[in-house]
C-alpha positions, 0 to 999 in steps of 0.5 A, a space after each residue: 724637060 721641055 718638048 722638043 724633038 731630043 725629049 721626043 725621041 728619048 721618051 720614044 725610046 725610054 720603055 725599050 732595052 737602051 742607054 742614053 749618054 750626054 755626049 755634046 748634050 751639055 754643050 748645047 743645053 748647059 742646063 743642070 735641070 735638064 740633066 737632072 730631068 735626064 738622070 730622074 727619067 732614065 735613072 743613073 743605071 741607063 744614063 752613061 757620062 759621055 764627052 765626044 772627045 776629041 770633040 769636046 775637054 773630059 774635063 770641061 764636060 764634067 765641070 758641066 756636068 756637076 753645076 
C-alpha cells in the first residue's frame, strides 16, 4: 500500500483489538492490490466486507471486490 493518511491509521491501529472494513474503500481506490495489500495486513479474520448501503449497490461492491 502506498502511504497516506488511510494506510497511516491502519497501521496505527493494525497491533490493537479492532476490525477493518472496506466500506466506500473500493469506491475510492478500486485497486484489487490495495485489497489484497488490506487482506495480507490484517488477514480475512479482522477484515470485514462492508458496502455503506444504502450508499453504495452490495452487488457492485463485491464485483469490486473480487476484480
Amino acid at each position: 500500500m502506498k502511504p497516506n493518511g488511510r494506510s497511516e491509521a491502519l497501521d496505527y491501529l493494525l497491533p490493537r483489538r479492532c476490525w477493518a472494513d472496506t466500506s466506500s474503500t473500493l469506491g475510492m481506490k478500486n485497486d484489487s492490490e490495495y485489497v489484497h495489500g488490506l487482506v495480507k495486513k490484517w488477514g480475512t479474520e479482522r477484515l470485514l466486507f462492508g458496502t455503506d448501503f444504502p450508499m453504495w449497490d452490495h452487488a457492485e461492491e463485491l464485483e469490486r471486490f473480487n476484480a
